[in-house]
KEMI-303641 format. One line per 2 residues: their letters; for each residue x, y, z of N, C-alpha, C, CB. Coordinates in steps of 0.2 Angstrom, whole numbers, plus 5000, padded with zeros to 4 digits. Glycine has a CB too. Example, Ala and Ser with C-alpha at 12.3 -4.5 7.8 and 13.67 -1.06 7.14 Angstrom:
as> 5066,4972,5039,5062,4978,5039,5066,4984,5039,5057,4978,5045 ~ 5064,4989,5035,5068,4995,5036,5064,5000,5039,5070,4997,5029
//
This chain:
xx> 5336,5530,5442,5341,5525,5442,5343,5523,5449,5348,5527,5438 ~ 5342,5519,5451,5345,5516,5459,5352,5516,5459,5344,5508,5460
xx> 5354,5516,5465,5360,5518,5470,5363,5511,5469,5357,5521,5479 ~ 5370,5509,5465,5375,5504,5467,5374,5505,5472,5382,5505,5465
xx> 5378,5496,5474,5378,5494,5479,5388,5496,5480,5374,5485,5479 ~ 5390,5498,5485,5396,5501,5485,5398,5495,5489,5397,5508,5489
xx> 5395,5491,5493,5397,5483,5497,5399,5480,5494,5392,5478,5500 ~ 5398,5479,5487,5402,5474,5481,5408,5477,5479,5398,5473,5474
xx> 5411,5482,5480,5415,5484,5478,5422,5480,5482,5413,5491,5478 ~ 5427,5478,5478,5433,5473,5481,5439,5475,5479,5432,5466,5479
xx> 5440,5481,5476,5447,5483,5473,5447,5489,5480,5447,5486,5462 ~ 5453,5491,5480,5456,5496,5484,5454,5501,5482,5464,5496,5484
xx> 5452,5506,5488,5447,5512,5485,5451,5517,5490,5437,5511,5485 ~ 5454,5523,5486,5457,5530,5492,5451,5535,5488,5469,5535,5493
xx> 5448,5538,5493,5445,5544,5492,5447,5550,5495,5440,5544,5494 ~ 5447,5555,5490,5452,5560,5493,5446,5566,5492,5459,5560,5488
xx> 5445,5569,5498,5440,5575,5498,5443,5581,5501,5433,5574,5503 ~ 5441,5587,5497,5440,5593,5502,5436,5595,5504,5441,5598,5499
xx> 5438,5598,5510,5432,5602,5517,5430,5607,5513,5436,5605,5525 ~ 5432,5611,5509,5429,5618,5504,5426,5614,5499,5435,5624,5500
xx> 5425,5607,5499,5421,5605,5489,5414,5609,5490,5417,5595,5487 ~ 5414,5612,5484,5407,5615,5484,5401,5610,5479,5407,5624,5480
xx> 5404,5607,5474,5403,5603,5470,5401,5596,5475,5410,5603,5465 ~ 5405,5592,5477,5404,5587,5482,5406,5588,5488,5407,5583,5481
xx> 5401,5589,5493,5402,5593,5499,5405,5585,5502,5395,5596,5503 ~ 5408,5588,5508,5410,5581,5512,5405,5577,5512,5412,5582,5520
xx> 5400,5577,5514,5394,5573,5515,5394,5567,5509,5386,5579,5514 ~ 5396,5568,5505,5396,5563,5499,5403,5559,5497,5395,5567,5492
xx> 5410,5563,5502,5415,5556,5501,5410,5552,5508,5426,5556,5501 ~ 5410,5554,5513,5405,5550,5518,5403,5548,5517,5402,5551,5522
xx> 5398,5546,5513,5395,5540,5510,5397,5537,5506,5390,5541,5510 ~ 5402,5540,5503,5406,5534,5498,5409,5529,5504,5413,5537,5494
xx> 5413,5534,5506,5416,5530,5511,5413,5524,5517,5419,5535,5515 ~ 5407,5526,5520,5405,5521,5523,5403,5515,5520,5400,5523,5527
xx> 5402,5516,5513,5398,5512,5509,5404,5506,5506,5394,5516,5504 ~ 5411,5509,5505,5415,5505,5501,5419,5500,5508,5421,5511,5497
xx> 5418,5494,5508,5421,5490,5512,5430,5492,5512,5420,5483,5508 ~ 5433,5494,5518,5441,5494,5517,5444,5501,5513,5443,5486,5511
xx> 5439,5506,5511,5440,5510,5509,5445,5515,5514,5436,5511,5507 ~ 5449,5519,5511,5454,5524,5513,5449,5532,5512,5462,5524,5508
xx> 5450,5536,5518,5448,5543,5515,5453,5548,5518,5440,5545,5516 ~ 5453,5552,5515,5458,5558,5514,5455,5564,5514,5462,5557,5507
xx> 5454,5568,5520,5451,5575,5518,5455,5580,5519,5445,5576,5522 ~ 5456,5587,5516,5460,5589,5517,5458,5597,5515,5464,5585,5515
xx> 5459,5602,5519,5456,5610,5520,5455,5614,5514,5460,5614,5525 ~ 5453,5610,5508,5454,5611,5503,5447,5612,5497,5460,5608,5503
xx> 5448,5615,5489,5440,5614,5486,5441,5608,5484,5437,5618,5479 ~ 5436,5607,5476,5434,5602,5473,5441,5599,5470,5430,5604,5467
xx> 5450,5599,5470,5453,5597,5467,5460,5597,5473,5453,5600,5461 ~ 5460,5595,5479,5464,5595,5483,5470,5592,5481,5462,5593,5486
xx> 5469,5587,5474,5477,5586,5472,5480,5591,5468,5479,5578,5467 ~ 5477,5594,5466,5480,5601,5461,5480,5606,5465,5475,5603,5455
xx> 5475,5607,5471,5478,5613,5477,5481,5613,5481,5474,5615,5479 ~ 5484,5606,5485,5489,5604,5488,5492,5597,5486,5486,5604,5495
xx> 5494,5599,5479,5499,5592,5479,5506,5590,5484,5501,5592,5472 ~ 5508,5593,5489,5513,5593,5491,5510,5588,5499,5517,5600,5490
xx> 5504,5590,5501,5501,5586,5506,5497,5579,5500,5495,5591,5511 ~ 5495,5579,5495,5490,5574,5495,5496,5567,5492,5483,5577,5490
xx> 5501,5571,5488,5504,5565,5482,5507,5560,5487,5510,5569,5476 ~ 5510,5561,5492,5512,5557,5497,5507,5549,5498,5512,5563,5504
xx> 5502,5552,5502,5496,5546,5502,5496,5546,5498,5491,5545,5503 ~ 5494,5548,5492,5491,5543,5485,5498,5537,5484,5489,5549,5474
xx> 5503,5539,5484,5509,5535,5483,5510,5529,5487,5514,5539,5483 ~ 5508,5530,5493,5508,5527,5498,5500,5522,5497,5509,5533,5505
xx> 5496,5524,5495,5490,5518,5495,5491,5514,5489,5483,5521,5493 ~ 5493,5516,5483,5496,5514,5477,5503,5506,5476,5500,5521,5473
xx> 5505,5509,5484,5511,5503,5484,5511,5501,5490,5517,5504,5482 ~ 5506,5500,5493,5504,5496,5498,5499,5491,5497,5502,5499,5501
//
């Protein structure tokens, strides 16, 4: 199956990654990210679920991208 084109993408996009993902290493919001026009990314010293391992750093931004 071929690779979306992420350039078409036009809705508000926050990516939120941990530096520990073992599952999705950084390497893979980076290329979300370069690929999503206007996108937001969010990395934070953390595994696969940075809102559940640090929700007291992450819920801030998400709230803040949501109502902006």
């Amino acid at each position: 199956m071929a690779e979306p084109d992420r350039r078409t993408v036009t809705a508000p996009a926050l990516i939120v990654s941990g530096t520990e993902d073992l599952g999705r290493p950084p390497a893979w919001s980076d290329e979300l990210f370069d690929g999503i026009p206007d996108a937001r990314l969010l990395r934070y010293k953390q595994g696969h679920s940075p809102v559940l391992e640090a929700p007291a750093l992450v819920v801030p931004f998400v709230l803040d991208f949501l109502t902006t």
